[in-house]
N, C-alpha and C positions, 0 to 999 in steps of 0.2 A: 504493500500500500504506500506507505513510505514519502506521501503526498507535498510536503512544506518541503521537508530537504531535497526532496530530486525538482522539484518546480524551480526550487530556489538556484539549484545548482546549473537549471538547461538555462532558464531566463540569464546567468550573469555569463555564459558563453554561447527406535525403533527396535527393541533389541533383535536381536538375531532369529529365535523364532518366529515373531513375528515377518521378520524381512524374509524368511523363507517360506514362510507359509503364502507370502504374497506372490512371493516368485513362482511357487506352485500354482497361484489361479492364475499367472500372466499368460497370457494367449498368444504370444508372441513366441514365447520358452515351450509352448505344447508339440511343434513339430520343427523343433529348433535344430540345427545341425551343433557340429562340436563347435565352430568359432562361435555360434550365437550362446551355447550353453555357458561355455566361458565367459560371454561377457555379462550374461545375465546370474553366474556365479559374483565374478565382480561386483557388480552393482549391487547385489544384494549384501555382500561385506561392507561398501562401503556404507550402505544405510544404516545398518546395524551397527559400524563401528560406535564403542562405547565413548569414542574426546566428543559425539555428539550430544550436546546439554538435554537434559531431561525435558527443558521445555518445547528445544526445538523438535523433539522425539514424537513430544504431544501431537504436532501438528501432523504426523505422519496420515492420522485416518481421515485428514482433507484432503492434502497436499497429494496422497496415491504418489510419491516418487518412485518409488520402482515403473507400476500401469505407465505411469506419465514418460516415463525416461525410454520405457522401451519402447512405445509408439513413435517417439519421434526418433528410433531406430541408432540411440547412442552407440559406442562401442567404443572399447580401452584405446587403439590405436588411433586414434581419432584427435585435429585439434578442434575442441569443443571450446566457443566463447558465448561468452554468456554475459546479457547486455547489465547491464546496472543490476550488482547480488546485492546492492544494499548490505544491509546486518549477516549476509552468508547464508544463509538457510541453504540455497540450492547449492554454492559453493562449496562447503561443507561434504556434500558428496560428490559432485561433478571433476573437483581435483583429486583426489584420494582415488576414484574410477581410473581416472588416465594418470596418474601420478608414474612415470620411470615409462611409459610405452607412447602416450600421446603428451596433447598438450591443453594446459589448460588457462583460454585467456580472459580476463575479467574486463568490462568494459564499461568503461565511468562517462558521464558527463564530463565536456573540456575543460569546464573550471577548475580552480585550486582547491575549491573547498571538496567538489565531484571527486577529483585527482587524488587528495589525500585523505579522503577515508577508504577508497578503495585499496591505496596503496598498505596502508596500517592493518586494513585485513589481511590481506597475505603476508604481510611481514610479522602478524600477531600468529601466524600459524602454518609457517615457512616449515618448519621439520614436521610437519602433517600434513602439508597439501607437496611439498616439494617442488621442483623449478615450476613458476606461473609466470604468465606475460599480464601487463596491464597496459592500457590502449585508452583513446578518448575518443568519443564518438564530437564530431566537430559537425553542427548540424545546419551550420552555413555554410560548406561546401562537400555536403553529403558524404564525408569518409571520415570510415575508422584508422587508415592508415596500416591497413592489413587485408590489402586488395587481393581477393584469390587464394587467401590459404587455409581457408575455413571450412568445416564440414560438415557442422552444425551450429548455430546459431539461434541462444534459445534466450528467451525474455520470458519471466515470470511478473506479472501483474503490476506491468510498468505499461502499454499501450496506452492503457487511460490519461495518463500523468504526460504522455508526450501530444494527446489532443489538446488538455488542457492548457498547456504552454501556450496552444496555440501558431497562428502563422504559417511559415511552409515548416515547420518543426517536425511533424509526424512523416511529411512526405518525404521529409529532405532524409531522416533516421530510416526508412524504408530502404532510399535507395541507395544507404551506404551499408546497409542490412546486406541488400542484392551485392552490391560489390565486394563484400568483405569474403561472402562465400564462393566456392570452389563450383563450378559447373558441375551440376547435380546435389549438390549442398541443401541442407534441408533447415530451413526456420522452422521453430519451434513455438509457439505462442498461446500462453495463457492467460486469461484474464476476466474480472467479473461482468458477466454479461447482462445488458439492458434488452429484457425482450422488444423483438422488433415493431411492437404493437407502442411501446412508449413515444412519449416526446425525446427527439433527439436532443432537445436543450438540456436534458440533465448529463448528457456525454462530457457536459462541461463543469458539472459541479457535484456528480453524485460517488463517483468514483468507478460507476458502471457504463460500458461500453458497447453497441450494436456489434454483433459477430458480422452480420453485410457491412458495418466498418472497416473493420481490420480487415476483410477479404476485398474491400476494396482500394483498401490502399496498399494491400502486398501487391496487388495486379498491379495496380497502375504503375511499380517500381519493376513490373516485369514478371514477380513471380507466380508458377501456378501452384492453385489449391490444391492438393492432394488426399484432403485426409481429415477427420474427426470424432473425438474420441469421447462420449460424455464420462471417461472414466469420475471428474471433477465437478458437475454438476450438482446439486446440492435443490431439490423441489421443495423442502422448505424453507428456501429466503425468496421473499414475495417483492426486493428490489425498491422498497419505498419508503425506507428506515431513514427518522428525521435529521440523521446527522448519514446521511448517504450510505455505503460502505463501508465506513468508519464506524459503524454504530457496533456491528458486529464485530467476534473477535476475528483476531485478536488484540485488538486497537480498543474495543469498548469505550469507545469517545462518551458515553453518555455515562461514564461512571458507574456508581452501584444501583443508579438507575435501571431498574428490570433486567437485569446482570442478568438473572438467571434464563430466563425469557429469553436473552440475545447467545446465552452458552449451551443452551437446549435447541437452539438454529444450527448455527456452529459456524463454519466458515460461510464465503460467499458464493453463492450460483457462479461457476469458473467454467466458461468455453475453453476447449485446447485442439487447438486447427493446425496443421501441419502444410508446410509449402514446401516447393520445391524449386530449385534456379535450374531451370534448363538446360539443359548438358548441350544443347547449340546453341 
């Protein structure tokens, strides 16, 4: 969600049963060959690895990171960047996955302030993620500055925060999106979804976002749609909570106000759409 610091930043420029038990419903790992087993081995260590804090653990029965990771068809050899981790949550696993085989790059808003919290994450946990690249997405001339070497490219519930900025902001991150990845490269994209029956005026203040949004602005950057997964869907958040998005957790903007109410919801209604950059 993450809403005041990343606005602020684009404007100034599970334990291990569990993570196996998940790996066993993943649909992906059912008629998997051995590279896919392996990776889907992987990924379930690194969910389960214990240096993940207890709270970010919680989030596991929203968040679906294994379902989520292997739809958008991760793998250890792989450089996977990953647009603004904010606080790490997906970081957390995404480097530890490819840690010694791929690679894994963090990608901050061009600010100082963007620049240096991303940077103090990986350096707060350098002998646990191992060599990382960090990069700034520069959204006045559409590049990350890592043109073509990318093979996934995944944003976690950051799309809404780049319409809100406003401008060519969304368009201009799209189409350095396209560029950063490798011909056949797959975006990855989650985020809380405004059904399409609403007013679009709230794309700008609620924190939730049209799915015909986002699919139309990966096209217009070139890319095609491939794929969607309600693994992250959520049928009871009804989208109209007084303090948007934020009402729910993990955020609970409205305090111990009907706490309970918004913790018996749980997370938010999360589209997860998959593109792909054309191999010509």
């Amino acid at each position: 969600m993450r809403q005041p610091f990343f606005l602020a930043a684009l404007l100034a420029s599970a334990a291990l049963p569990a993570a196996l038990a998940s790996a066993q419903a993943d649909p992906h790992a059912a008629h998997a060959g051995h590279g896919a087993r392996s990776a889907h081995q992987a990924l379930a260590a690194a969910i389960a690895d214990p240096r993940r804090s207890e709270a970010n653990r919680a989030r596991d029965r929203y968040r679906h990171p294994m379902e989520t990771l292997r739809f958008f068809e991760v793998e250890p050899g792989q450089t996977i960047a990953e647009f603004y981790p904010g606080g790490g949550w997906y970081s957390e696993i995404l480097a530890p996955f490819v840690k010694g085989k791929g690679r894994y790059v963090a990608i901050a808003p061009a600010s100082p302030r963007g620049q240096e919290a991303a940077a103090k994450l990986l350096a707060d946990r350098k002998d646990w993620f191992g060599e990382t690249m960090l990069t700034a997405l520069d959204t006045g001339a559409s590049s990350i500055g890592i043109n073509g070497t990318v093979d996934r490219l995944l944003t976690f519930r950051n799309i809404h925060n780049l319409l809100m900025a406003g401008g060519d902001v969304p368009q201009n991150s799209f189409k350095a999106f396209y560029a950063a990845l490798k011909p056949g490269g797959i975006l990855g994209v989650v985020d809380h979804r405004l059904p399409e029956t609403s007013d679009s005026a709230l794309e700008k203040s609620s924190g939730y976002i049209k799915r015909s949004t986002v699919i139309r602005l990966a096209e217009a950057a070139g890319f095609k749609f491939v794929g969607e997964s309600p693994v992250n869907a959520n049928p009871k958040d009804t989208h109209d909570w007084p303090e948007g998005v934020w009402t729910l957790p993990p955020t609970l903007r409205l305090g111990e106000t009907d706490k309970a109410k918004y913790l018996a919801i749980g997370e938010s209604d999360r589209m997860t759409l998959k593109f792909v950059k054309p191999a010509t």
